[in-house]
N, C-alpha and C positions, 0 to 999 in steps of 0.2 A: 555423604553426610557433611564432609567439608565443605561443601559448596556453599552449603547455610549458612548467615551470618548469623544463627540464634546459635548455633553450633560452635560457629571459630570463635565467638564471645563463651560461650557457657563450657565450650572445653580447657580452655588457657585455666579457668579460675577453678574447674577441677583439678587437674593438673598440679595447678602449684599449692591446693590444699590440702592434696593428698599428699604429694612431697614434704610439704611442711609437717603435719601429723606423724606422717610415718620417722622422718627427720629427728621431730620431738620425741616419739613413741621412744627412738632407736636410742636417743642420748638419754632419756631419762630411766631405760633399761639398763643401759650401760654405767650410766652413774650410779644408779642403786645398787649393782652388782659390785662395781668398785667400793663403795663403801661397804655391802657385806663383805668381802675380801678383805677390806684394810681391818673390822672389827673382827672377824677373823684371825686376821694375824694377830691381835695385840691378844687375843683369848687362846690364841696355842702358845706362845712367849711365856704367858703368864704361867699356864700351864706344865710348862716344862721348866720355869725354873721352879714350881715344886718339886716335882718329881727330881729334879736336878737335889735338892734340898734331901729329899726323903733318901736317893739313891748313894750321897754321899759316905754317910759311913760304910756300906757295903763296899765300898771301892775306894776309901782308903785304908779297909784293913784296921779298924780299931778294935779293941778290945771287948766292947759293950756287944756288937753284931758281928755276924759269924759271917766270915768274907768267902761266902760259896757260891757259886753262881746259881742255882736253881734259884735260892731266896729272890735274887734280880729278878728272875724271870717272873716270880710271884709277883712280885713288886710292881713289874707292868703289868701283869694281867688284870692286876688288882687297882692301879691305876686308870689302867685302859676302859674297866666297869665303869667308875666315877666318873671320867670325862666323857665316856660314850665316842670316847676314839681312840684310835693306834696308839699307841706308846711302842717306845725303840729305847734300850742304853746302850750305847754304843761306848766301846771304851776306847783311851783316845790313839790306839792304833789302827782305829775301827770294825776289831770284832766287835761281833754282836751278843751282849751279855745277859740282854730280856727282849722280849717278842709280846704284845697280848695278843697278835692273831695269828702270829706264824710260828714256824717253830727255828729256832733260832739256828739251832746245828746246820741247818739245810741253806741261811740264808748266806750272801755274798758278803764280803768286806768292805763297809761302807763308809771307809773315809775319802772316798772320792764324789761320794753325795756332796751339792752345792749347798745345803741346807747347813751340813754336817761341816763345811770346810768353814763357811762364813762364822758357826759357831765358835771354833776353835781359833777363827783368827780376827775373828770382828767382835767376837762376844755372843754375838746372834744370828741368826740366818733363816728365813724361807724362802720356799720356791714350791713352785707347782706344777707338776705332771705328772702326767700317767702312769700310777703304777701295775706292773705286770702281775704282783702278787694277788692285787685287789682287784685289780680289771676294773677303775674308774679314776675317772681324775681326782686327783688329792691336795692339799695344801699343808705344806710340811715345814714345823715351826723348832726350832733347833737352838740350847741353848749350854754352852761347857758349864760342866763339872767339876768345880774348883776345889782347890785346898789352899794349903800355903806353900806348896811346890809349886802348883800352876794346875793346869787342864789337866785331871787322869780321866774324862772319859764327856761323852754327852749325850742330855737326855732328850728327844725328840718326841712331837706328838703331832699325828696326823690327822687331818680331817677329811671326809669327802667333799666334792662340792655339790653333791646331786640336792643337797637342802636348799641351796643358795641357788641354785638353775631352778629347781622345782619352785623356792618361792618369787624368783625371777617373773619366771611363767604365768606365777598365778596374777604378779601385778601385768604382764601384758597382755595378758585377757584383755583385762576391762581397761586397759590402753589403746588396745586395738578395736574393742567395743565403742569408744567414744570416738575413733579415728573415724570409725565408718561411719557412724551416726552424724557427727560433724562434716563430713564429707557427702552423705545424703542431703544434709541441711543445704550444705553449701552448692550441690548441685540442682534444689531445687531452686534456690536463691538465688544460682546464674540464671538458670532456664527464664526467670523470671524476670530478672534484669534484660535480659538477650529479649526476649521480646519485648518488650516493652521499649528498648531501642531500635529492633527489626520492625516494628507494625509500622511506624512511621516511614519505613524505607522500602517495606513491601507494595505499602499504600503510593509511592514512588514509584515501586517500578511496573504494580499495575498499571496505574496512570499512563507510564510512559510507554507501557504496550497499547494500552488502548488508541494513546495520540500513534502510535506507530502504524496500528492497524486502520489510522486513519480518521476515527474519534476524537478529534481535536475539544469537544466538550468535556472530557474526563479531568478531574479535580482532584488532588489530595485534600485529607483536612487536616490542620494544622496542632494537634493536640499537646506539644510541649513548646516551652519557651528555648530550648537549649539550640545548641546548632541544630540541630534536625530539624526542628520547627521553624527556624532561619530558613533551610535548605528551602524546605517545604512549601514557605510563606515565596521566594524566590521564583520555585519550580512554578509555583500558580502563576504567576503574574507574569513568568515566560511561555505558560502555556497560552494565558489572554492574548499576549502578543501576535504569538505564532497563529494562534486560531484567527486575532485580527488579520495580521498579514496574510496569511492563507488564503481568507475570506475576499478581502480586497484582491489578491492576484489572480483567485479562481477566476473572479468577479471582471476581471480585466481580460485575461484569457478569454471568459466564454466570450465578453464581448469583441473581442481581435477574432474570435473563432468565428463567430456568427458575422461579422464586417468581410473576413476573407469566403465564409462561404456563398454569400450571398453576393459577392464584390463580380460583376462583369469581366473586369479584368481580369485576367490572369497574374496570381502571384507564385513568383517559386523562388525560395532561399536556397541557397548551396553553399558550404564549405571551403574553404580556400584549395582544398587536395580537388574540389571538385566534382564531390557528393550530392546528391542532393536531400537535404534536411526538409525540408517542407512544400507542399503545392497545393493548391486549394483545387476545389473542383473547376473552375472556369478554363484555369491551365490545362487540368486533364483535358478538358474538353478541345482546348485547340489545338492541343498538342495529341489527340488521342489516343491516350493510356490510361491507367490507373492508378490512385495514390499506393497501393501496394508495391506496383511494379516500379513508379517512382521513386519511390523514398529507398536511399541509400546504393540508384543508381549514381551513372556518371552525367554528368551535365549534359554534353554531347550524346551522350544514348539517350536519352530524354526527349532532347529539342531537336537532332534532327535536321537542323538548318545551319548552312555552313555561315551566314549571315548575321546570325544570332552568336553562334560561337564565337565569328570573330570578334564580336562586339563584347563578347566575355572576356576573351585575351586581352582585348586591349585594354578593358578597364582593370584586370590583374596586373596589367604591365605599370600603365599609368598611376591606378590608386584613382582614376577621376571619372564622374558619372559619362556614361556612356549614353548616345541614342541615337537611333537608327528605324528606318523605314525597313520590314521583309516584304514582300510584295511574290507572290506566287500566281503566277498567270495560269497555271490549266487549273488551279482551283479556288480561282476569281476572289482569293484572299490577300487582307492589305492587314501586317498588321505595325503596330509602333511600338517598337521595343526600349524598353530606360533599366540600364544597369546600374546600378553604383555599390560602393563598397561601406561596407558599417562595422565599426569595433564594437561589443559587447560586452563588459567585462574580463577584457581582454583578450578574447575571441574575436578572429575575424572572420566574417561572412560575407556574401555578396548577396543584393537581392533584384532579382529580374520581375519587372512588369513587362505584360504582354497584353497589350489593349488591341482589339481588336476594331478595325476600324474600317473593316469592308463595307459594312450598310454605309456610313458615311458615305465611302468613295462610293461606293452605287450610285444613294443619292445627289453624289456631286457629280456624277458621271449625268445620273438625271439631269440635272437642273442644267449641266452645260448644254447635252442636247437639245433641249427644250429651250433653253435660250437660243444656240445654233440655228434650231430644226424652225422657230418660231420669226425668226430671222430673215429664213432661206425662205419660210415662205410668206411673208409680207412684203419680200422685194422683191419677189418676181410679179405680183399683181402693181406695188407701186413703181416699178420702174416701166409696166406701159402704161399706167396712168401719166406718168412724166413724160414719156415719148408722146404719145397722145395728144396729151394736152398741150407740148411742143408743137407738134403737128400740125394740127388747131391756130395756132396762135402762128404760125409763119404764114397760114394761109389757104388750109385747107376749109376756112371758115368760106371763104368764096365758092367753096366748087360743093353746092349742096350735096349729089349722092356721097362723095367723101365724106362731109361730115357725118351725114347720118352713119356709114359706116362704121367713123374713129367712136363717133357718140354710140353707139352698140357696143362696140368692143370696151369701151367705161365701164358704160355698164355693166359686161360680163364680168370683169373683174370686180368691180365695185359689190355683185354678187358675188363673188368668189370672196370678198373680204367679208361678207357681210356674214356669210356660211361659217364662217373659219370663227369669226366671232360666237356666231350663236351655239356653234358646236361647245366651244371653248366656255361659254355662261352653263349651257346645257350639263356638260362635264361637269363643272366646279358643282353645280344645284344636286347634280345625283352625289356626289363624292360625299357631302355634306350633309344630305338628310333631305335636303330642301324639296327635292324633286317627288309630288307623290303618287303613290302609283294604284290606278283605276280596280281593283281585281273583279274577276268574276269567270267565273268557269267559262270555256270555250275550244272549241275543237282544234286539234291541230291544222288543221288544212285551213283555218280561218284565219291566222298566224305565217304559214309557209307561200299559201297558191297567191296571194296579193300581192308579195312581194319581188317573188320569183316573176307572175306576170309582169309586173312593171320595169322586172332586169332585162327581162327574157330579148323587146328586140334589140338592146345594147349586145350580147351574148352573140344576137346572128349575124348583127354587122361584125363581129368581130372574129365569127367561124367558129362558136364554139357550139357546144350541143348540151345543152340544161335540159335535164329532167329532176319530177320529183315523185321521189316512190316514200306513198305513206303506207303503214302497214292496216290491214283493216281494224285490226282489235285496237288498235289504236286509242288509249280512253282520254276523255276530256281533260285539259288541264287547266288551274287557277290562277290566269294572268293578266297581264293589263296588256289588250289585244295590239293598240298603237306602239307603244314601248318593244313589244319583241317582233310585231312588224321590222321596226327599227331595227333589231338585234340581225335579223335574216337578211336586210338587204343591206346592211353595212358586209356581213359573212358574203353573202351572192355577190357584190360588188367588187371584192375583196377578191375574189378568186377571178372573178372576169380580169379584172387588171394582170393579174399575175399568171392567166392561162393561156400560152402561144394559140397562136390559130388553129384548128384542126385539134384543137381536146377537146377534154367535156367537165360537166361541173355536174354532179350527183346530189342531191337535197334527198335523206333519207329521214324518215321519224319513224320511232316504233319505241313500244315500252321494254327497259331495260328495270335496272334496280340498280341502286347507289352503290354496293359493292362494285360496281364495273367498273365505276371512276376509279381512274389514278391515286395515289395515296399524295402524288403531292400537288394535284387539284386541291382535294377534299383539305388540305391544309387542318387545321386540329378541333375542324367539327365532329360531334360525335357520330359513330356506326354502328350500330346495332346488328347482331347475327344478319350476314345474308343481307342487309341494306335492305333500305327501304324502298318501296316500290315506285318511279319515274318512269319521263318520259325523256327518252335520249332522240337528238338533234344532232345530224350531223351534215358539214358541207363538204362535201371531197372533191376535188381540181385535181389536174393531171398537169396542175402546171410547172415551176423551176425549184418549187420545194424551197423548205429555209432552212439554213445552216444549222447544227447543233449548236453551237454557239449563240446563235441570236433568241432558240427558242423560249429561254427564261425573260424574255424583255418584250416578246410579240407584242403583249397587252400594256405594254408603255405607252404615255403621251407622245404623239410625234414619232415613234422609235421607227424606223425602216429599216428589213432586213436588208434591202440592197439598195441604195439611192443609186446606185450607175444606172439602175432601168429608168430612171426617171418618171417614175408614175406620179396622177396627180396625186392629190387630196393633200389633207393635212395631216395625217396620220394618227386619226383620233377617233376612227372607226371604231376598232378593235378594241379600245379603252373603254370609249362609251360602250361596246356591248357586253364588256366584260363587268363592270356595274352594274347595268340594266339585268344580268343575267342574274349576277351576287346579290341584287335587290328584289330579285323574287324568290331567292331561299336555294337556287341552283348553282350548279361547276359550269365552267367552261376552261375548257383544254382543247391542246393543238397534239397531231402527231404529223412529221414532216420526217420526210428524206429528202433530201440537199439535189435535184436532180427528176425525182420520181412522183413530184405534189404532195399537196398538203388538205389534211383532213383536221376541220374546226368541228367539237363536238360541244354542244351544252345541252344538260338537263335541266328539267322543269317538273314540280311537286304535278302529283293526280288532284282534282278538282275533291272528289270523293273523300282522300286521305292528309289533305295538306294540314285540316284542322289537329291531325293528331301529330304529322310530320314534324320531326325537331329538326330538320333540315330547313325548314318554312321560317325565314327571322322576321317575317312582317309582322 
């Protein structure tokens, strides 16, 4: 109940009105009681000096009345009627020589009564207690019995006080009747104050549950001018703030949230102990883990790379941004790491970016080949065009069959340049869109047998044995027949170069379905249950096979897996077919053991299905 403040307000003010009432009840009982006591006394005084008056001749023995004691005793009885109280005469050696309610023979010697002594030597005396004759408390008023020798005796009269308690009683009745009444009032009158100072504070601390539970629109209203309505007027206009501030930081968060999720890089914050506090998914991702398993690991359990670490110490050691190249060769990852430190509100943190910048290095790895590979091979045709034409010009011009020779061999290079270019337009036209392509249904063997004849007697000067096995069921497919001509004797040519003497080269077609391919041919076109229905191409050689290493790059411009064999071309077969394939809606992949040959597969849409195929981008 205490916990209320309608309560701690409205009990204090009962409290101190009931004390006060009862306080007043208590003194103004007590004062009327003293005043019935003080007229009391002056009404037994008065009292006894009649009786003092009346008893005198009996006890000095005159002449007029007969000095016997019974008569005394008459005398108080007869007294005692009229006042309606005790009467006592005491003589002044303090026998007792009237009684009106007891009988005197029987009572004690009462000159040692305080009433009785103060009589005799102050002239008067009361006092009050209980007497054992009466069995109630009394008030005894006592005054000597003069002559003209002094004191011979005193006359005493008692009162109860059960009139003076009982009319006591009746005034605190209706003392304690208004006590409570007025203590009623006064309790509804707190109750009513207490609220009316609590509603504006209740309205307070709803509020302040509601902003707690996150409610930042909850309002007090401000219904008095006093400090509460101050408070009130205050709390509002702290609440605006905080719901602004809020609002703006939410506002700033989601946007830092949605920057770091979406951010390429890698970001991860840690702690100075070496925690780690935050990491967006791009981190996960390079680092591969999880924000759960991250957050509130160690930096080093995280990342993993001694590289990176170091690059953490040193910027704890120093205080200054850090950066650094990781480079990890068996998983052709480059990345660039920048550490640096940031105080916060007095917090200090560090925070690591992890950019990843292997496609880069790829592509720079490209372009340097391609620069290289485009290099190596424009200078082997222009340095015998320079010899040559050296040749020529010292004097081979005189000795005709020579020249026509030197003049041949120009020319074969000058074709070999001419090749290497038109390849090279060729490429860039398909890359680009530019190149377009004839379609129309056509059988496989229309596609493989032209092509493979025109390899075939390169293949026998060279000791190999090509064949091609088409399967019969074999169904039409929707191609541009020139174009994968092209794709098959770049593949057949490709394998003659690379098959020693005494192998063989297999040309196989038969319908598969798209699920056969590789997952990371099919790269993130869609697959439908079970793939869709193709026709798979494949060239298998039993020649030197390609390295696992080189297989992710076969289909690069220029790329050789081995230039020590020294073969020719320009190394732009494999590219252009792997376009020309990508350009009618098909994969093309390699499977190779380093030693054992290599098998070149691509599919091609059915002639029938291609119109529904979502494998078909034409």
């Amino acid at each position: 109940m205490f916990h209320s403040i309608r309560w701690r307000i409205a009990v204090p003010y009962i409290a101190l009105t009931l004390l006060t009432l009862l306080g007043l009840t208590l003194l103004v009982t007590r004062r009327m009681r003293a005043e019935h006591l003080a007229d009391l006394r002056v009404t037994l005084l008065s009292e006894a000096r009649l009786i003092a008056d009346a008893a005198r001749p009996y006890l000095a023995g005159s002449d007029a009345v007969a000095p016997e004691e019974t008569a005394l005793d008459e005398l108080a009885k007869r007294w005692g009627t009229l006042v309606e109280g005790r009467v006592t005469i005491v003589r002044a050696d303090g026998v007792v020589l009237g009684e009106s309610q007891q009988s005197r023979a029987s009572m004690d010697n009462h000159l040692n009564r305080p009433e009785v002594r103060d009589a005799l030597s102050n002239g008067a005396g009361t006092s009050i207690r209980f007497s054992d004759s009466v069995g109630s408390d009394m008030m005894y008023g006592a005054v000597p019995i003069l002559t003209g020798d002094g004191a011979i005796g005193v006359a005493r009269v008692a009162m109860p006080l059960d009139r003076i308690d009982a009319s006591i009683a009746r005034l605190r009745r209706p003392l304690l009747a208004i006590t409570l009444a007025a203590a009623a009032i006064v309790l509804l009158t707190a109750l009513w104050i207490a609220r009316r100072i609590a509603r504006p504070i209740e309205q307070l601390t709803a509020a302040a549950d509601r902003m707690a539970g996150g409610d930042l629109s909850g309002r007090a209203v401000a219904t008095t001018r006093d400090e509460v309505g101050r408070l009130t007027t205050s709390f509002n206009r702290m609440a605006g703030e905080l719901d602004d501030t809020v609002t703006r930081l939410t506002r700033e968060r989601s946007r830092i949230e949605a920057i770091l999720e979406n951010m390429a890089d890698g970001v991860i914050i840690a702690d100075p102990r070496g925690e780690v506090r935050l990491i967006n998914p791009a981190a996960t991702r390079l680092l591969k883990t999880s924000q759960q398993a991250a957050r509130g690991a160690s930096f080093a359990q995280v990342v993993r790379h001694h590289q990176i670490i170091d690059l953490w110490q040193a910027c704890r050691a120093t205080g200054q941004l850090q950066a650094g190249a990781v480079e990890i060769d068996r998983q052709a990852v480059f990345w660039q790491v920048i550490i640096t430190a940031f105080q916060e509100t007095g917090v200090l943190g560090y925070l690591i970016i992890i950019q990843d910048l292997s496609r880069i290095r790829r592509l720079e790895t490209v372009r340097r080949d391609f620069i290289s590979n485009i290099s190596h091979e424009l200078r082997t045709p222009l340095a015998s065009l320079k010899a040559l034409t050296e040749t020529l010009r010292d004097g081979a011009l005189d000795d005709p069959p020579a020249a026509e020779r030197f003049l041949g061999s120009m020319e074969t290079e000058i074709d070999a340049l001419t090749q290497m270019v038109q390849e090279l337009l060729e490429l860039s036209r398909i890359e680009s869109g530019q190149a377009a392509l004839r379609l129309a249904p056509a059988a496989v063997a229309q596609i493989i047998t032209p092509s493979v004849e025109r390899l075939r007697p390169q293949a026998e000067r060279n000791g190999l044995n090509l064949q091609v096995v088409i399967a019969e069921d074999t169904p039409p497919v929707l191609v541009d027949v020139e174009r994968m001509q092209q794709v098959v004797s770049n593949l057949v040519h490709n394998a003659i170069k690379f098959t020693p003497p005494g192998g063989s080269i297999t040309v196989r077609a038969q319908q598969g379905r798209d699920g056969q391919i590789p997952a990371s041919a099919r790269k993130a076109r869609p697959l439908v249950s079970g793939g869709w229905p193709v026709v798979i191409v494949e060239v298998a050689d039993t020649g030197m096979g390609i390295p696992e290493r080189d297989l992710p790059r076969v289909f690069e411009r220029f790329y050789k897996a081995d230039r020590a064999r020294g073969s020719g071309g320009a190394g732009l077969g494999l590219s252009i077919a792997h376009h020309l394939v990508e350009g009618h809606g098909g994969h093309i992949w390699v499977e190779s053991e380093e030693g054992e040959g290599s098998t070149f597969f691509f599919s091609l849409p059915l002639a029938e299905t291609s119109a529904h195929n979502p494998l078909n981008v034409l």
